[in-house]
C-alpha positions in Angstrom: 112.9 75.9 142.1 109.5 74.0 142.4 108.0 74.4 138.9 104.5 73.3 140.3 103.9 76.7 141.8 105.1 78.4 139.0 102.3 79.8 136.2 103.5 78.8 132.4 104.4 82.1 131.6 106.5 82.3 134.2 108.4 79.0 133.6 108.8 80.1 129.8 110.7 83.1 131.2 113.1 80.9 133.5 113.8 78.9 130.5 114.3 81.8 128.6 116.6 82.9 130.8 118.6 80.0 131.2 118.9 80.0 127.3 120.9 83.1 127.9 124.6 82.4 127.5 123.9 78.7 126.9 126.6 77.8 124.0 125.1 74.8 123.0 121.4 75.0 123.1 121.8 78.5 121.5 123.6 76.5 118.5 121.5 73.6 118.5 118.5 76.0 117.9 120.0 77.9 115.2 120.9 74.6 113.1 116.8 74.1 113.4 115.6 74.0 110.1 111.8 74.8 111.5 109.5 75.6 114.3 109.0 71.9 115.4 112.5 71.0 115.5 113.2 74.1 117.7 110.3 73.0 119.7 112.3 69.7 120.3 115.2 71.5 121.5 113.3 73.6 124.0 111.2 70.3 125.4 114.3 68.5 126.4 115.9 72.1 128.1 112.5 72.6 129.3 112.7 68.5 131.2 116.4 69.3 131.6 115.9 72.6 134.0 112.8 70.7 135.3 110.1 73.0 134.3 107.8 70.7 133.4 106.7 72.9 129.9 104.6 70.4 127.5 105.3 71.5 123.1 101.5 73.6 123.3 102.5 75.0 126.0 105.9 76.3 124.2 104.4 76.7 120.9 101.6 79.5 122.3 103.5 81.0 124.5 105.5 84.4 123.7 108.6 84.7 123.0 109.2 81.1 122.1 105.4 81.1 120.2 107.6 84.2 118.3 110.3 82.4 117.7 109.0 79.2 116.1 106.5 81.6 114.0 109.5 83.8 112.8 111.5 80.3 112.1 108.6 79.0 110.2 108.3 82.4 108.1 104.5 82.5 109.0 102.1 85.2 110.1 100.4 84.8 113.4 97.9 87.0 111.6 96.6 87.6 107.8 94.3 89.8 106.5 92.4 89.1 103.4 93.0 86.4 100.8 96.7 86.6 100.8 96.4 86.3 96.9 98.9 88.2 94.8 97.2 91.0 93.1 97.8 90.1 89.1 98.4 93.1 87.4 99.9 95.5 90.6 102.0 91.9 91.6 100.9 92.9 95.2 99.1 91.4 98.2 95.6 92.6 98.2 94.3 93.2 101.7 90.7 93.5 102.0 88.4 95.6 104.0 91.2 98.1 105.3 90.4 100.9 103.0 
């Protein structure tokens, strides 16, 4: 496969792909204890399979952009302050009503 020709999101899905089934890598990501360390993993299958996929271009692009954020337990997206409200012990989110 000539990576050159291929677009990034297209090359994310080949990796993806060949993640499927992969014993190893599968395990290797799973003992990750964060986004940056799976981002490790994925760079050297990425160089292994010849894709050619640089960390940004792994880190904002989906799934893999969803997996590191879901690793790293943080929102792509917040609304408001993302203060705890004192006295309901809620997240206020401000503007929506």
């Amino acid at each position: 496969m000539n990576s050159a020709s291929l677009s990034v999101v297209q090359r994310v899905n080949a990796l993806v792909k060949a993640l499927n089934g992969a014993k190893r890598t599968n395990e290797a990501l799973a003992r990750c204890g964060n986004g940056e360390e799976m981002l490790d993993v994925l760079l050297d299958a990425s160089a292994k399979l010849g894709l050619g996929l640089s960390r940004q271009q792994l880190a904002n692009t989906p799934p893999i952009r969803d997996w590191v954020w879901w690793k790293n337990k943080e929102a792509l997206l917040t609304i408001g302050d993302n203060k705890p409200d004192s006295e309901l012990g809620r997240k206020r989110f401000l503007g929506l009503f």
